[in-house]
C-alpha positions as CSV (number, residue, x, y, z in Angstrom):
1,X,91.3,74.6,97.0
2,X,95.2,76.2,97.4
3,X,95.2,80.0,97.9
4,X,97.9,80.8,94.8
5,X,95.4,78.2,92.3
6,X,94.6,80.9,89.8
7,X,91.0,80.7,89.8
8,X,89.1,81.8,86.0
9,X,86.6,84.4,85.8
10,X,83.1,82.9,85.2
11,X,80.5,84.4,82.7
12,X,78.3,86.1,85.1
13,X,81.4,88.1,86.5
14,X,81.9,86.1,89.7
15,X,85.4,85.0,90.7
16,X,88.8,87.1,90.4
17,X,89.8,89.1,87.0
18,X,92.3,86.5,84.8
19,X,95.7,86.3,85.9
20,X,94.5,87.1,89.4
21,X,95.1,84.2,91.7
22,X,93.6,84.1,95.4
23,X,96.6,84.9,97.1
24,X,97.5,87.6,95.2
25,X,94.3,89.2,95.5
26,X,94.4,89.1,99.4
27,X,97.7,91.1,99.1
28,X,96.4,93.8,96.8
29,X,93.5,93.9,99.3
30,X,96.0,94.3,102.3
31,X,97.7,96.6,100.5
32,X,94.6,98.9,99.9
33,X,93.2,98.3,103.6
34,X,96.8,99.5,105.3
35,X,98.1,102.2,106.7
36,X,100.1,103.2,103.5
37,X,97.2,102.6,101.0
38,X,97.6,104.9,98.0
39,X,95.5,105.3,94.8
40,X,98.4,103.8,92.3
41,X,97.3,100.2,94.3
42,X,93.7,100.8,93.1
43,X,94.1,101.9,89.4
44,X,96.8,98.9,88.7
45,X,93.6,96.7,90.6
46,X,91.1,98.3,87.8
47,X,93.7,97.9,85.4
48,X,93.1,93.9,85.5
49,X,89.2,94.6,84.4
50,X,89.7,97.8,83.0
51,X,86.4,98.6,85.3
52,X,85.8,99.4,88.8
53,X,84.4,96.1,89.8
54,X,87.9,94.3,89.9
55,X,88.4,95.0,93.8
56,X,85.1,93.9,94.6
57,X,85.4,90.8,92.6
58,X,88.2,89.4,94.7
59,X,86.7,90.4,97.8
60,X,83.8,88.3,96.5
61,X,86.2,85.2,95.7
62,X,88.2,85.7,99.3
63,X,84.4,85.4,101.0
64,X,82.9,82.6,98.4
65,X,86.5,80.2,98.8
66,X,84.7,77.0,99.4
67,X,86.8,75.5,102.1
68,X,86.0,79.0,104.1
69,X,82.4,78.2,103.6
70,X,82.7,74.8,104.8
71,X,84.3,76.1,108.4
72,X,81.3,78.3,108.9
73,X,79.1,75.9,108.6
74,X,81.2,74.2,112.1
75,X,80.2,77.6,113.8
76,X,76.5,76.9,113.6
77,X,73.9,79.2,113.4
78,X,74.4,82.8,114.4
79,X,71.4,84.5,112.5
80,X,68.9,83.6,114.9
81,X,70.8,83.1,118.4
82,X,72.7,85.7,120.1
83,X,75.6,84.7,122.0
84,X,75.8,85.9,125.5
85,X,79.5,85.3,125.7
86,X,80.7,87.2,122.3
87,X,77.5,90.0,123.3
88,X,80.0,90.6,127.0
89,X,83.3,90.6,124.5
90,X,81.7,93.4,122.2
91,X,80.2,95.3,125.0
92,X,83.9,94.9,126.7
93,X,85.7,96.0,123.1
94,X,83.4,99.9,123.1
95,X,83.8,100.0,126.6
96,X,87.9,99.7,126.7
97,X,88.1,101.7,123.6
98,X,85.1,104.4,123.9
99,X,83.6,103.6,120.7
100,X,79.8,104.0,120.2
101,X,79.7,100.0,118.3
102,X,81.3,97.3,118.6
103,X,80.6,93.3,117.3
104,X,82.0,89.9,116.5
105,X,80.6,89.5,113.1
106,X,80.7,86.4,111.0
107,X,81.0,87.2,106.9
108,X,79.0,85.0,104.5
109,X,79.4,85.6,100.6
110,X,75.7,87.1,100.7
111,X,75.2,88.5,104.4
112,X,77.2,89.8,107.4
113,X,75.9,88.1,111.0
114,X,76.8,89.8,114.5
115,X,77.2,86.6,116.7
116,X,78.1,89.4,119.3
117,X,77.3,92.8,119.7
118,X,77.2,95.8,122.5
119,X,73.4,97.0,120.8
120,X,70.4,95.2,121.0
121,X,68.2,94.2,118.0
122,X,66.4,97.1,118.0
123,X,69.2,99.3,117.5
124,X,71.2,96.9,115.5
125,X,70.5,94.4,112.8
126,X,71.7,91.5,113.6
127,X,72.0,90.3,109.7
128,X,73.1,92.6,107.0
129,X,73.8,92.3,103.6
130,X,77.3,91.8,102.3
131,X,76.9,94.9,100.6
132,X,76.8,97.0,103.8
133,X,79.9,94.8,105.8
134,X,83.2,96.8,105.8
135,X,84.3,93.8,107.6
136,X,84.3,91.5,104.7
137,X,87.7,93.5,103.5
138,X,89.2,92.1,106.7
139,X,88.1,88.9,106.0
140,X,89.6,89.3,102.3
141,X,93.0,90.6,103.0
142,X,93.2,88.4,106.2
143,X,95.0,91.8,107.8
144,X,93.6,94.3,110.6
145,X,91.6,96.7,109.1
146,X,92.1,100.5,111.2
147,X,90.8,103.3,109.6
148,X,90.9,106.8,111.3
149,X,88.5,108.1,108.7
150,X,86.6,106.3,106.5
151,X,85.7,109.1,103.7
152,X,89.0,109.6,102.8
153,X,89.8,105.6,102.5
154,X,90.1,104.0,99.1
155,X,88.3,101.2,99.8
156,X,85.9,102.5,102.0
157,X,84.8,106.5,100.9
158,X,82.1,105.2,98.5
159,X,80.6,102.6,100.7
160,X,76.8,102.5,101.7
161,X,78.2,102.0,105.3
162,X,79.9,105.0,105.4
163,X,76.9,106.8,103.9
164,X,75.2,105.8,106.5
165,X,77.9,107.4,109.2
166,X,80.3,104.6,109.9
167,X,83.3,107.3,110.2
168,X,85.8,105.2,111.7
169,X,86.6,101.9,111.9
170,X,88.9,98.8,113.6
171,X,88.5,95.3,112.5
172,X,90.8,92.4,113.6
173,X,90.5,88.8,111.2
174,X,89.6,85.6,113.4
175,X,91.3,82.8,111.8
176,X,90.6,79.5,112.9
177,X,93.4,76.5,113.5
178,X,93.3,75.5,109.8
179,X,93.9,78.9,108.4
180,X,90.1,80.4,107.9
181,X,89.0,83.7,108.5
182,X,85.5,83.3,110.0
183,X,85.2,87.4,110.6
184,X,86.4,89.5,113.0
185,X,85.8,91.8,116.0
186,X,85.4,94.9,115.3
187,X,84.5,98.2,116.2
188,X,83.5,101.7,114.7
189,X,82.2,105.0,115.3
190,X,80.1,108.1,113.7
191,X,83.0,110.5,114.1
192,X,86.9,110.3,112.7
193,X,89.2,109.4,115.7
194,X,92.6,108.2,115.6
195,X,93.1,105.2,116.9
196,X,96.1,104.9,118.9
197,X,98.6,102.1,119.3
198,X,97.6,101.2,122.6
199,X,94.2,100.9,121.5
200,X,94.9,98.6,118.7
201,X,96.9,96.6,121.3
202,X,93.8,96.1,123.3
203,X,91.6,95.2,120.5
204,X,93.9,92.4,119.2
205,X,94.0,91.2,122.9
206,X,90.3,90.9,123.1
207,X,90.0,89.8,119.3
208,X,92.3,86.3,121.0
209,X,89.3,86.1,123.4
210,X,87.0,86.5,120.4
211,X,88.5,84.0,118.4
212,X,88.4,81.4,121.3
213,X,85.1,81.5,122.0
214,X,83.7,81.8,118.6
215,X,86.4,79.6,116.8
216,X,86.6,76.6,120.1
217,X,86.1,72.9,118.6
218,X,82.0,71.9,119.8
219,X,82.1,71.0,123.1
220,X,84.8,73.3,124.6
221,X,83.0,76.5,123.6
């Protein structure tokens, strides 16, 4: 399925607004995620739907794209088996940028799975539900994701993570050889910070040693 196929709203609400196509939607979703996000970008997004739901709706179509699904499925299964190697790449990640979390999560349409993560299961679900990822934006707008505070984000001020105290946040998009994003690394903390360029730096750098080992054709993982 091409990126700039205009793809039709269904009847149960599922799939971009009409006149939305999938590459267009990534942009508007990069443009809300970036640095220079501003409310206009939002209420022209609602203005497609004329209801709040239009932003979720191709965030929902960016995850769902069938050819994305099909590359997951050449990851195998995360849900139930940790991965040492991605565990040592988080745990590297909060160490180099003093976070309290970090992960290399994989985003389905109707769950987010840590393949990686510097927590144990105890004090970290391994599988959430879409609902809660923040990373699913990443995967969406196929951009970095850095946000210094998340309640005063237009994506993210409203969202049940952010309840819940994720106050800052930095996601990098892992995109495999033919163009998919599978998820990303990321990493986040219960207090604002600002994340420096330096910082960022380091997280893309790791993020390339993320992306190999989750991302490597079977047999040279």
């Amino acid at each position: 399925m091409s990126d700039s196929t205009p793809q039709p709203a269904d009847s149960a609400g599922h799939g971009p607004r009409p006149g939305v196509d999938r590459q267009t939607g990534r942009h508007v979703i990069a443009r809300l995620a970036g640095p220079d996000n501003d409310q206009t970008v939002r209420a022209v997004v609602d203005l497609l739907s004329g209801e709040q739901s239009a932003v979720d709706a191709i965030v929902e179509d960016a995850v769902s794209d069938p050819e994305r699904l099909e590359a997951l499925k050449r990851l195998g299964n995360h849900d139930d088996n940790r991965s040492a190697t991605l565990d040592r790449v988080a745990a590297l990640t909060a160490e180099a940028l003093g976070t309290q979390m970090a992960a290399v999560s994989i985003v389905y349409p109707d769950r987010q799975v840590l393949a990686g993560s510097n927590a144990s299961d105890e004090e970290l679900s391994r599988v959430r539900p879409i609902e809660m990822s923040i990373c699913k934006f990443t995967v969406a707008s196929r951009e970095p994701l850095v946000v210094d505070d998340t309640r005063t984000h237009p994506l993210l001020a409203d969202h049940p993570a952010v309840r819940e105290g994720v106050l800052a946040y930095a996601g990098i998009p892992l995109i495999d050889s033919n163009g998919h994003v599978a998820g990303t690394l990321c990493t986040w903390d219960t207090r604002p910070r600002h994340w420096s360029s330096g910082q960022i730096q380091i997280l893309n750098d790791l993020a390339a040693v993320a992306r190999q080992r989750l991302l490597a054709e079977p047999g040279h993982k």
